[in-house]
N, C-alpha and C positions, 0 to 999 in steps of 0.2 A: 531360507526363505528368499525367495525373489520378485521384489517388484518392481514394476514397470513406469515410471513415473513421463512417462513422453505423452501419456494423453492426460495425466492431472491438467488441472487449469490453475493458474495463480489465483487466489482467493484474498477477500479484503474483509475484512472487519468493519460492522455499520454501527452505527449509533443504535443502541445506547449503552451496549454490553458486548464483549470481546468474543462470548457465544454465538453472537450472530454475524455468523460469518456464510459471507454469498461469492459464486464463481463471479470473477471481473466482467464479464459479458453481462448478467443480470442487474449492475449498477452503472457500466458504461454510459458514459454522456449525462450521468447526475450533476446540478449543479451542486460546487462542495463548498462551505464557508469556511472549513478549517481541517487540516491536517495533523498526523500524528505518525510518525514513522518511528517504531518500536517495538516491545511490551510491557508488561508490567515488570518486569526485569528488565528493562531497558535491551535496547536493541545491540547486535552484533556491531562492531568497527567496521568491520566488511559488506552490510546490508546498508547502513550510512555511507559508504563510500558509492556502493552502487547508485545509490538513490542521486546523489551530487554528481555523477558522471552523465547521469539522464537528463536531471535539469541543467545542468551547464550550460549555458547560452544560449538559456532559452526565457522566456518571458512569463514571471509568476504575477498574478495580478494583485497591486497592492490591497488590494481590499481581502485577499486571503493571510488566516491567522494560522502563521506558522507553529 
């Protein structure tokens, strides 16, 4: 089997169930109160490290709950 993953789109998971999951362009520019980088098995070492190289020096607003 071969597939082609160069046109998937990264998908995010919305509130309220981890089934509802929408491509990043359909939620772009929502305001967010709170964050969750993970799963219910907790997330990879290596998907945390991505995530901390993106935010690195960048400015999270105190009023979001990590």
């Amino acid at each position: 089997m071969h597939l082609d993953v160069n046109e998937l789109e990264p998908q995010i998971a919305c509130p309220h169930n981890v089934d509802n999951v929408k491509p990043v362009s359909e939620v772009e520019g929502t305001h967010i109160d709170q964050v969750f980088l993970g799963s219910c098995t907790n997330g990879r070492l290596s998907d945390l490290r991505t995530a901390a190289k993106i935010i690195k020096n960048k400015n999270v607003s105190k009023k979001l709950e990590c």
